[in-house]
C-alpha positions as CSV (number, residue, x, y, z in Angstrom):
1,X,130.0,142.1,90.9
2,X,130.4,138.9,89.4
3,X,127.2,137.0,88.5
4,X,127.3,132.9,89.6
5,X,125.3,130.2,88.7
6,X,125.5,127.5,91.6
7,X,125.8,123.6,90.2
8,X,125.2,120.7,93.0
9,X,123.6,117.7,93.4
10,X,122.1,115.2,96.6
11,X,121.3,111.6,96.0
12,X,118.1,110.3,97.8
13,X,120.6,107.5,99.5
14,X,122.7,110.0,101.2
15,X,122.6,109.5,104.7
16,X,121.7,113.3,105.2
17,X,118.2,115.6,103.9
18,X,119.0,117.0,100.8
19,X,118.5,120.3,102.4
20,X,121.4,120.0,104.9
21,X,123.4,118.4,101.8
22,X,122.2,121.9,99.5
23,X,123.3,124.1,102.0
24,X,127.0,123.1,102.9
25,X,127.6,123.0,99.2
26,X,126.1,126.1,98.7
27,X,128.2,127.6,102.2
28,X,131.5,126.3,100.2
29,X,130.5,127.6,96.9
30,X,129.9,131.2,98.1
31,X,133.0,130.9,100.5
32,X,135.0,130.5,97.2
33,X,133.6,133.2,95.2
34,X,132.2,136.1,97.8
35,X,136.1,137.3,98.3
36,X,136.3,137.9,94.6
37,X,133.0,140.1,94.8
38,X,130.6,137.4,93.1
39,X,127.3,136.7,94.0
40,X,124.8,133.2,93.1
41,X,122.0,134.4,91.3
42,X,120.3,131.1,90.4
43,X,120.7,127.4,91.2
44,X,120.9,124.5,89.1
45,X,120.7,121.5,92.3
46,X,119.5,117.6,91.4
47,X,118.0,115.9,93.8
48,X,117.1,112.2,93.7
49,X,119.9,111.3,90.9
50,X,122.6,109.1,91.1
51,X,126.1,110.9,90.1
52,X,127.1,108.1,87.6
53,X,124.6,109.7,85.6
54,X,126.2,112.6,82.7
55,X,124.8,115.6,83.2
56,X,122.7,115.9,79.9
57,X,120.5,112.9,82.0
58,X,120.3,114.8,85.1
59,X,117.5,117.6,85.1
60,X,119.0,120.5,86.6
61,X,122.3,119.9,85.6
62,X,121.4,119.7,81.7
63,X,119.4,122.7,82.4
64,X,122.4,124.2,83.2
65,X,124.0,122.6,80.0
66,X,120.9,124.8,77.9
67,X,121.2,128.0,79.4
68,X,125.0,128.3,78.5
69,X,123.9,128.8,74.9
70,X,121.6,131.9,75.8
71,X,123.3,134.7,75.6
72,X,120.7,136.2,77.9
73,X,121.3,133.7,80.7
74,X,121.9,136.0,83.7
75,X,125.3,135.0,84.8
76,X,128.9,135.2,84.3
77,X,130.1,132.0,85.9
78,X,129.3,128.9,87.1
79,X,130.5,127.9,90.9
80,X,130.4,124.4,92.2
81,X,130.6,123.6,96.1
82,X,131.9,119.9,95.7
83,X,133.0,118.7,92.4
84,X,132.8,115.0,93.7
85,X,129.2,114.8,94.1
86,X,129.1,117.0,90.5
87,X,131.4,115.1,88.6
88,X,131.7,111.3,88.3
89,X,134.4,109.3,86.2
90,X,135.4,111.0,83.0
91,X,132.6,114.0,83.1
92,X,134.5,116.3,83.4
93,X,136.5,116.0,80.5
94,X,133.0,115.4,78.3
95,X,131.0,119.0,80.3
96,X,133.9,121.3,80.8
97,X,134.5,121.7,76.6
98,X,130.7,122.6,76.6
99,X,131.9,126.0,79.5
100,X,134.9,126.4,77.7
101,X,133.1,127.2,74.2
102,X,130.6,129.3,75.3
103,X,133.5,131.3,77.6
104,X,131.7,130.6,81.0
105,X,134.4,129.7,83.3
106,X,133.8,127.1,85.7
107,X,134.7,127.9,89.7
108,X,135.8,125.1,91.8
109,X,137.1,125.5,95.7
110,X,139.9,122.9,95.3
111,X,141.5,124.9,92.5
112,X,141.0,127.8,94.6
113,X,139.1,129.8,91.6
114,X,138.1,129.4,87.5
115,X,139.7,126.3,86.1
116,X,142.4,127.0,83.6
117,X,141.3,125.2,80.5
118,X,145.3,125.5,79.5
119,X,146.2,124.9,82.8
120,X,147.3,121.1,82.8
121,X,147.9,121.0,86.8
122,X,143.9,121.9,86.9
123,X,142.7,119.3,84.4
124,X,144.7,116.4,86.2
125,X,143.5,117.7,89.4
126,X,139.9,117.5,88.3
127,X,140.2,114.2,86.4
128,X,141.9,112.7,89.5
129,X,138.3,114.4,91.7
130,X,136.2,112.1,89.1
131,X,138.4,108.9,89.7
132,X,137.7,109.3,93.1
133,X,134.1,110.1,92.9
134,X,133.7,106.7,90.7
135,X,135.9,105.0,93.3
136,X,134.1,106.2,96.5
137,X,130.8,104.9,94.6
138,X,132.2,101.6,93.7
139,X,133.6,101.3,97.4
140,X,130.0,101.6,98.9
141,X,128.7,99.4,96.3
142,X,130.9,96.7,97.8
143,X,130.7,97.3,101.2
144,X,127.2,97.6,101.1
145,X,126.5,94.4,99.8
146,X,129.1,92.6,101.9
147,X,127.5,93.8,104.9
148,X,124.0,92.6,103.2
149,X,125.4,89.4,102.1
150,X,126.7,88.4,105.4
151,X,123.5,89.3,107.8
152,X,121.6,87.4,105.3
153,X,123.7,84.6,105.8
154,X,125.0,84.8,109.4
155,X,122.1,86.5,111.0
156,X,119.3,85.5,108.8
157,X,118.3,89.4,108.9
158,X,115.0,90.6,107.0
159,X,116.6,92.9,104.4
160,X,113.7,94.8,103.4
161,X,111.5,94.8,100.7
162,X,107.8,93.4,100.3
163,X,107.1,90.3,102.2
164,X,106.2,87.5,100.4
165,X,102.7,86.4,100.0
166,X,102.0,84.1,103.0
167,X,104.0,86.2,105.5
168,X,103.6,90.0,107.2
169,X,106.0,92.0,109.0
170,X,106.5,92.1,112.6
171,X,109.1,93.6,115.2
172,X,112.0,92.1,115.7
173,X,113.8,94.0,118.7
174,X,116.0,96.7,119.4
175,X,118.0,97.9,115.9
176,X,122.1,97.0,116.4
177,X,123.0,99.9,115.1
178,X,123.0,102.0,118.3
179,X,122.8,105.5,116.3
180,X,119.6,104.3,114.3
181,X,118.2,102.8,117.8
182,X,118.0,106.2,119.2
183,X,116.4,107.4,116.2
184,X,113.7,104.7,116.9
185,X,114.8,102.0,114.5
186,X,113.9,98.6,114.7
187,X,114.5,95.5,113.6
188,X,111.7,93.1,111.7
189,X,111.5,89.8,110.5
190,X,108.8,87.7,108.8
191,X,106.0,85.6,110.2
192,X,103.0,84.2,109.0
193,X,99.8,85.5,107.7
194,X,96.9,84.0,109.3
195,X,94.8,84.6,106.2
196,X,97.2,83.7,103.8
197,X,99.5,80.8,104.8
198,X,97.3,78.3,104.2
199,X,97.1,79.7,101.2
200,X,100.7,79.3,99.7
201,X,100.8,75.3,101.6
202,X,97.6,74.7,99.5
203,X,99.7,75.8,96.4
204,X,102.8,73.4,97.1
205,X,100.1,70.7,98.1
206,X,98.4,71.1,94.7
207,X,101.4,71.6,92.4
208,X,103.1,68.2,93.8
209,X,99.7,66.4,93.6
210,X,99.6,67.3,89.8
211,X,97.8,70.5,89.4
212,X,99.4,72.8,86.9
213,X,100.2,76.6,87.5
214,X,96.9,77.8,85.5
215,X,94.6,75.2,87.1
216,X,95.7,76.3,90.6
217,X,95.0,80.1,89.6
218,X,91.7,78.9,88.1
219,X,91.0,76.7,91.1
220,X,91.5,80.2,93.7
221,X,89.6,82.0,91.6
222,X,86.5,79.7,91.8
223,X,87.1,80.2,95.4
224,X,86.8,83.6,95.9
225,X,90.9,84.0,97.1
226,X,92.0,87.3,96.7
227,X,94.9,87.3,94.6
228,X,98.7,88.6,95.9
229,X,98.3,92.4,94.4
230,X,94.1,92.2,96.0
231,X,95.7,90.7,99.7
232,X,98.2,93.6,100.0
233,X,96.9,96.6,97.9
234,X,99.1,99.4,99.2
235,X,102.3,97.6,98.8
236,X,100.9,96.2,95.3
237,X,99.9,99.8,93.5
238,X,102.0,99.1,90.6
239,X,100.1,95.5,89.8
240,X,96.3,94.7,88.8
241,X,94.1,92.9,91.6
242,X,91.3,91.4,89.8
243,X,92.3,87.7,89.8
244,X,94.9,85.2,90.4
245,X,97.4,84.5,87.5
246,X,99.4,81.1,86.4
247,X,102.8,84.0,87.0
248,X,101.8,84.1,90.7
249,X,101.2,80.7,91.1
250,X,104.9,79.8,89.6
251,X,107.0,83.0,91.4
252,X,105.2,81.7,95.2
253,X,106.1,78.0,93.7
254,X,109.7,78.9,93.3
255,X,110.1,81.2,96.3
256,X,112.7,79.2,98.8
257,X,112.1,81.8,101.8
258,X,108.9,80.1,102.4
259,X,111.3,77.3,103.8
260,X,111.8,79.3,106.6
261,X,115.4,80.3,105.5
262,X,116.3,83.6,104.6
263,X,117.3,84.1,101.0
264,X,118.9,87.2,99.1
265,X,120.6,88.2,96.5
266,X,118.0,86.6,94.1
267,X,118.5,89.7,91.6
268,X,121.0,92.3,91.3
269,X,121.1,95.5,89.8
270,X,123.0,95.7,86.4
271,X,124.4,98.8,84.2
272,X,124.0,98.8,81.0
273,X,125.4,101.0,78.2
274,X,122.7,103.0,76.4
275,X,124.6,103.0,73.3
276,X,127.8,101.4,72.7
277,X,128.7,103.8,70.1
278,X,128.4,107.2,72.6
279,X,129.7,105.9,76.4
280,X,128.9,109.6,77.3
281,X,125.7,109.2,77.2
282,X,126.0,106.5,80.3
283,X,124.0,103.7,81.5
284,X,120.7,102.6,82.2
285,X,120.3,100.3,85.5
286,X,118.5,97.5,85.1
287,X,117.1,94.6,87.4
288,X,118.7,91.3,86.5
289,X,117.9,88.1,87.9
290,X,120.6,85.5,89.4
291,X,121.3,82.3,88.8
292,X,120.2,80.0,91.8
293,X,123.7,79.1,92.5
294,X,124.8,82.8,93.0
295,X,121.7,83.5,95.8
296,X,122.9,83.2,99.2
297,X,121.0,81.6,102.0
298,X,121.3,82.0,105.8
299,X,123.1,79.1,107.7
300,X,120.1,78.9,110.2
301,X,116.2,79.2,109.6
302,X,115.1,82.7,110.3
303,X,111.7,82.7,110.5
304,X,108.8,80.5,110.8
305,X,108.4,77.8,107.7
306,X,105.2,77.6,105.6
307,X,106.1,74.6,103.6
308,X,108.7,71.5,104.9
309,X,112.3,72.1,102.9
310,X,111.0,68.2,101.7
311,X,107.7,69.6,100.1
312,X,110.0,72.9,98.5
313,X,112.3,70.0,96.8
314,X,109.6,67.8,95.7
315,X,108.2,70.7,93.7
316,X,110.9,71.8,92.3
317,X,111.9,68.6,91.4
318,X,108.3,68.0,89.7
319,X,108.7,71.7,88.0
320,X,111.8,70.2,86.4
321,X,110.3,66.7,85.1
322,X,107.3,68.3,83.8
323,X,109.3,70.9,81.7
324,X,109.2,70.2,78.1
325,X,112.9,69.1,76.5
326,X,115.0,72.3,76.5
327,X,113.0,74.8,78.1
328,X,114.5,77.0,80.7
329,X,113.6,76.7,84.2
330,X,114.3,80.9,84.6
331,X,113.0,83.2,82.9
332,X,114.9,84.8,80.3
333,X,116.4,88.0,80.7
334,X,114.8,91.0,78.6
335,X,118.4,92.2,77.1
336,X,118.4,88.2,76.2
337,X,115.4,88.7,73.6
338,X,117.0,89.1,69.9
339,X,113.9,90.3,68.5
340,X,112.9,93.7,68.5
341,X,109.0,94.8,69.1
342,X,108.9,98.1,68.2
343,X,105.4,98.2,69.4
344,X,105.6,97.0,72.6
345,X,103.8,98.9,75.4
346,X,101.8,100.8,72.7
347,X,98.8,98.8,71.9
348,X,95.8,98.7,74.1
349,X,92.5,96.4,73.6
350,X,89.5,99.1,73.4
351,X,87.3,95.6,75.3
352,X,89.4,95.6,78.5
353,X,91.7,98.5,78.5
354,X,94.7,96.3,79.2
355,X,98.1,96.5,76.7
356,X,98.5,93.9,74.5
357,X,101.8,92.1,74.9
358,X,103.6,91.0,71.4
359,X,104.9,87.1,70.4
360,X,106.6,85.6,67.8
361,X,104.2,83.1,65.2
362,X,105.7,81.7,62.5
363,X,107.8,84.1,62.1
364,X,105.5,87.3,62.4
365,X,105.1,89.4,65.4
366,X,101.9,89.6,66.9
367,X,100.5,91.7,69.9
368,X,97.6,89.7,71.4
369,X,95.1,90.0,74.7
370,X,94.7,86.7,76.3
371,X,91.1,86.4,78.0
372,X,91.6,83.7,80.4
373,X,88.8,82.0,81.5
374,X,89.3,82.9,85.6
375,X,89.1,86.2,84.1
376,X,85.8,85.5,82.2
377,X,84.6,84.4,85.5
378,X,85.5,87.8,87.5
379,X,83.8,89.9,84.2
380,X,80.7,88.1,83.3
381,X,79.4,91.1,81.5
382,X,82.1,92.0,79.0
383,X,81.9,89.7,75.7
384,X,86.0,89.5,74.9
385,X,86.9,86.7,72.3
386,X,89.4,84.1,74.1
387,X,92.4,85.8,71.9
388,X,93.1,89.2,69.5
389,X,95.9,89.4,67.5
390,X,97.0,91.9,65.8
391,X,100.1,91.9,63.1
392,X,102.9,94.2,63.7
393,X,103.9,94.6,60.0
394,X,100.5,96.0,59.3
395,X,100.6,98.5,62.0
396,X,104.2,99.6,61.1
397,X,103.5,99.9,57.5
398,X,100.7,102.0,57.7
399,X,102.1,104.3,60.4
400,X,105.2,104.9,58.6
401,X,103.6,105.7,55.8
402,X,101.3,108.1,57.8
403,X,104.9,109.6,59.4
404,X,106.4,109.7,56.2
405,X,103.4,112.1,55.0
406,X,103.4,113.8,57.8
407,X,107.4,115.1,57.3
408,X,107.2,115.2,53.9
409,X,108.6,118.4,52.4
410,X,105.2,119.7,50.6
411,X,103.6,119.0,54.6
412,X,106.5,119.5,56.9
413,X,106.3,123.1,57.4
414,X,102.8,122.5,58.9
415,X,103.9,119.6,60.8
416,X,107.0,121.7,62.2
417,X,104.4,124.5,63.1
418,X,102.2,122.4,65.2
419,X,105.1,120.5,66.9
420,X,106.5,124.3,67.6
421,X,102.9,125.2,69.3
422,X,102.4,121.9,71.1
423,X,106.0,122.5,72.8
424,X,104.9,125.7,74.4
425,X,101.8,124.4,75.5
426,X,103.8,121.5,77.3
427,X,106.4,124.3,78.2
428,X,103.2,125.7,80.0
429,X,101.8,123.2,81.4
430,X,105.2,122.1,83.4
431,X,105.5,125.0,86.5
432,X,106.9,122.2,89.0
433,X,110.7,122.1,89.6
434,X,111.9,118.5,90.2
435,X,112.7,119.6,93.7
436,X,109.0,120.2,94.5
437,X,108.0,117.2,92.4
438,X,110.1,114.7,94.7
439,X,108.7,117.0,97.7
440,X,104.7,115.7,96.9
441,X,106.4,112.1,96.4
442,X,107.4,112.3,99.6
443,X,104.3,113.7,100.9
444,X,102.3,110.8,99.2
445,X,104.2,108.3,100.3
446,X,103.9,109.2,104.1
447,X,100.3,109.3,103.4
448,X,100.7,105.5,102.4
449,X,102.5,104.7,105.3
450,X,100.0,106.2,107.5
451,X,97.2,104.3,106.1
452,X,99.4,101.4,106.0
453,X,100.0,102.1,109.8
454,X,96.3,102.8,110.5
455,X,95.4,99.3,109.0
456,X,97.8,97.2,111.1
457,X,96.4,99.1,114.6
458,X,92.9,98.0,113.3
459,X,94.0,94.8,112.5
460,X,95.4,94.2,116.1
461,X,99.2,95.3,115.5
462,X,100.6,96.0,119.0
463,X,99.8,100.1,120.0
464,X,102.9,101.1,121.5
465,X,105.2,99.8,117.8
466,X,102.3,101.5,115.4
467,X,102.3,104.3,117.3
468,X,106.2,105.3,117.0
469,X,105.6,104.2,113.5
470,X,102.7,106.6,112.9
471,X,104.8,109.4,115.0
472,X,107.8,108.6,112.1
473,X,105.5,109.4,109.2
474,X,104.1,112.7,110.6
475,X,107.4,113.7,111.2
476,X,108.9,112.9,107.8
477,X,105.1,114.2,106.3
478,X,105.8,117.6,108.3
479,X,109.1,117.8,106.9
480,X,108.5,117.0,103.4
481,X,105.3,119.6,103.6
482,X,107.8,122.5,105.0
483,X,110.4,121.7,102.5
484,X,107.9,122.2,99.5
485,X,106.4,125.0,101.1
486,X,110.3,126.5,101.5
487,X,110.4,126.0,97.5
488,X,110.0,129.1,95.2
489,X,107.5,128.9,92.7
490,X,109.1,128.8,89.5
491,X,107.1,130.2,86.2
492,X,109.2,128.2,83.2
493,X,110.1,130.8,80.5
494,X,107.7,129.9,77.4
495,X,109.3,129.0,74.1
496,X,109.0,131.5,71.1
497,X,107.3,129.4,68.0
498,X,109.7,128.7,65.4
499,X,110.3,131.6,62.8
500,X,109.1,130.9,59.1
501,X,113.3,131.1,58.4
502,X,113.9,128.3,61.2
503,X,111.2,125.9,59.3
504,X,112.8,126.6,56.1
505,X,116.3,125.7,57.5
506,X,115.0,122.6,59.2
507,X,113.3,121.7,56.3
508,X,116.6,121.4,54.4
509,X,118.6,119.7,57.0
510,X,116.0,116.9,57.1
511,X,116.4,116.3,53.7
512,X,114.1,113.0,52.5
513,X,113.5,112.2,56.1
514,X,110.1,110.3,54.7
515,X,112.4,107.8,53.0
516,X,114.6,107.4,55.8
517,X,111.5,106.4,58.2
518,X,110.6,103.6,55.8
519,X,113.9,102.2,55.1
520,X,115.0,101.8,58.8
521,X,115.6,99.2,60.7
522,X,113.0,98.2,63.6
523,X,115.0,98.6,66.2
524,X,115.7,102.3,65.5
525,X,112.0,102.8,65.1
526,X,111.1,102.2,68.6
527,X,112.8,105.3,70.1
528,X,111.0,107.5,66.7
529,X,107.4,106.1,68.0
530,X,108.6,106.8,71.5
531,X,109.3,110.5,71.3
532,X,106.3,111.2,68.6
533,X,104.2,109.8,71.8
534,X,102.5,107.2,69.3
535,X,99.4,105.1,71.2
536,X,97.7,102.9,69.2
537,X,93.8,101.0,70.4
538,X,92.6,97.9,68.4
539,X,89.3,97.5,68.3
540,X,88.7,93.6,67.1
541,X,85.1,94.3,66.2
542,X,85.7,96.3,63.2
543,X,89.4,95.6,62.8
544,X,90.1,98.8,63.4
545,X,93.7,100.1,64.6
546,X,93.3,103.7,65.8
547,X,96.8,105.9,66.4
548,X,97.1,109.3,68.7
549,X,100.5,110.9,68.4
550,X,101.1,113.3,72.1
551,X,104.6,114.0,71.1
552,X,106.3,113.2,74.5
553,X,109.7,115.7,74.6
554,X,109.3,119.3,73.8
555,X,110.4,120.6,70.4
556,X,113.1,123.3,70.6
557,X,115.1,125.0,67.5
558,X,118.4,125.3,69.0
559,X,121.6,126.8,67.0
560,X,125.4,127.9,68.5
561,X,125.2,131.3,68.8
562,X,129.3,131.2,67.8
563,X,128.7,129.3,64.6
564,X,129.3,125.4,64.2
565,X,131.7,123.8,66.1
566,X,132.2,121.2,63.4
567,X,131.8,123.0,59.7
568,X,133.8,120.5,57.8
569,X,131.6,117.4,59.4
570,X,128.3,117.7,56.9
């Protein structure tokens, strides 16, 4: 009997569960090799993970990619049930090397058995699976967001998303679609908010009469308004509710859907390559925001208007008179920014707890927390000085100085020793699979739905719509709870501490790592700070900068148990 590993994968926008998707990849993977007398013996399935994404990015999959080098691994071969939803592009060419090194071979049904790695029929046939899979992708892609484009513009269709501040949700009929109207589907659109409209004509009415964006915030404040994130709590988890910020003010000020028109395509998804000098290691997808002339608007107004298309234009108009010679209008892109902060995301203020965010003085970088004085108002009781600055040149100095110490070669055995320990405690600590992981999410988020549900009956919602909504959520709770309770429990094998020979080798490769650190460049420092988990709190009162290290990626000693691959590249 053969031994197989079985390699799949489900994105969360298939159309099916990732159950049904597991199981007729797994049904063709074990139709391919149960003639030949093999047998699966473990899985390596993603869920939740775009296939664009190379497998040492994917969980399971670069699981998979680790256990080849143990020569205990448990199997023989590896069997794949679909090699379009495995491989993407050129991956094959950059994973299969990896199988044909460590002499796994690699099952496929549409070669009818193990690829050939000599076989040049098999490679072309595989290679043509990955064009396709990157094709089928792109296809959708386009499709997709013609269909979008055009009932934005045609039908003025609500699209999704949060509504804007000012508006809720509300049905909108039977769904077109007449497979998701027997599901239960419907369609919704926008209408006002009874306790909020006013709210966002107040805003226009202020901003065209003169007010700035911080005097309005301050203005609400003074009033008692709950702020955007306060007003809609469970759709705002990500975002602070404790008072009303000039950023709100200008993104409702700018907002054309409160015309009454229905606007989309105001940002778009962008890839980006991670590093330009290794394409295999893919791209990171980033939100990017259009330019105005690129957004697309629906012919006909698709909902009911809180401000007159006249009152939209005179602010925008007034946005652009006020705005000092050559500043942009739009906010610049992150990738835009040419200076690095190395920093950034890493310092807290020990007053309020919040991060401090960095900016460019005369020519230094600073990370400051800004203590506004709406927020003064809402926090009475805490004594916080109006600004704190703290200089990144400082910071960096003295931590790579502390780093350098800590890898340097009288210290780095001990350092090496209590990264080797602190890995199998975080080896310990991790006993959920990322299957059972994106389980609870899914359990959680019914539960927000549900609440959300529960609020809109109390609120006066109509019964009979929040009931089939709250009939939905069970359902997909249920479902979610069976699936993770259908999930094996899985006990992670524990990582042995690194051998007094495996220091000493390390030791050597790393060479004068301490001058290294200090003579690098501070973009390559973020991703070092980054992995070595570095936090940093400031406390203003004694000027006192405090760093915790909780190295964030576990530490494993890894070597080719059939020698280097490369011994002339040293």
């Amino acid at each position: 009997m053969i031994r197989f590993a079985f390699a799949g994968r489900c994105s969360t926008e298939d159309l099916q569960d990732p159950e049904a998707s597991r199981n007729w990849q797994l049904t063709r993977a074990r139709a391919l090799i149960e003639p030949a007398g093999g047998q699966i013996v473990t899985e390596y399935f993603d869920i939740g993970h775009s296939r664009s994404l190379p497998w040492q990015r994917r969980p399971r999959a670069n699981d998979l990619l680790q256990a080849l080098r143990d020569p205990n691994r448990g199997f023989e071969a590896v069997d794949i049930g679909e090699p379009q939803r495995t491989f993407y592009g050129n991956q094959f060419g950059n994973t299969f090397p990896v199988f044909v090194h460590f002499h796994v071979p690699l099952w496929v049904p549409e070669v009818g058995g193990p690829i050939d790695p000599d076989n040049e029929a098999h490679d072309l046939v595989m290679s043509v699976f990955g064009g396709m899979s990157k094709g089928e992708r792109n296809r959708i892609k386009i499709r997709v967001r013609a269909a979008m484009s055009s009932q934005a513009k045609l039908q003025g269709r609500y699209l999704g998303g949060r509504p804007p501040y000012g508006y809720r949700i509300t049905d909108a009929g039977t769904h077109p679609n007449p497979a998701k109207a027997a599901a239960g589907q419907r369609l919704h659109k926008l209408e006002p908010d009874p306790a909020t409209a006013p709210v966002v004509l107040r805003i226009f009415t202020l901003y065209v009469e003169g007010m700035s964006d911080e005097t309005i915030a301050r203005r609400l404040n003074r009033e008692n308004i709950p702020c955007p994130s306060a007003h809609d709590a469970d759709r705002n988890p990500h975002r602070t509710k404790t008072a009303w910020q000039a950023g709100a003010v200008r993104a409702i000020l700018l907002n054309p859907r409160y015309t009454g028109h229905e606007v989309w395509n105001k940002q778009r998804k962008e890839e980006r390559l991670i590093d330009v000098d290794d394409v295999t290691l893919g791209h990171r997808t980033t939100m990017t925001h259009n330019p105005s002339d690129e957004w697309v608007w629906s012919n006909e107004p698709a909902h009911d208007a809180l401000v007159t298309k006249e009152l939209f234009e005179a602010t925008q108009t007034a946005r652009r008179q006020r705005a000092r010679p050559g500043q942009q209008q739009e906010r610049p892109s992150r990738h835009s920014r040419k200076r690095p902060y190395v920093l950034r995301g890493l310092v807290r203020c020990t007053l309020c707890g919040r991060k401090m965010q960095p900016s460019a003085i005369r020519d230094r970088v600073y990370y400051r927390c800004e203590f506004k004085q709406q927020e003064a108002a809402l926090y009475p009781d805490l004594v916080h000085p109006r600004t704190i600055n703290l200089r990144e040149d400082i910071v960096c100095q003295a931590l790579d100085t502390w780093i350098a110490r800590a890898f340097a070669p009288e210290r780095l055995t001990a350092t090496l020793t209590a990264l080797s320990h602190a890995s199998i405690a975080a080896s310990a600590a991790q006993t959920h699979t990322p299957e059972q992981a994106q389980a609870r999410q899914a359990i959680k988020e019914c539960e927000r739905r549900l609440a959300r549900y529960q609020t809109a009956l109390d609120a006066g919602a109509d019964p009979a719509i929040v009931t089939l909504w709250i009939n939905d959520a069970q359902r997909d709770r249920d479902a979610a709870q069976k699936n993770l309770d259908s999930l094996p429990t899985v006990t992670r094998k524990k990582e042995p501490p690194l051998t007094t020979d495996q220091i000493r080798e390390i030791t050597e490769r790393l060479e004068d790592i301490a001058q290294r650190i200090q003579t690098a460049d501070a973009d390559k420092k973020a991703p070092l700070y980054e992995a070595l988990g570095i936090t940093i709190t400031y406390d203003n009162a004694t000027k006192t900068a405090t760093v915790r290290s909780r190295p964030s990626l576990r530490y494993r000693y890894r070597q080719c148990p059939r020698g280097d691959l490369n011994p002339h590249a040293r």
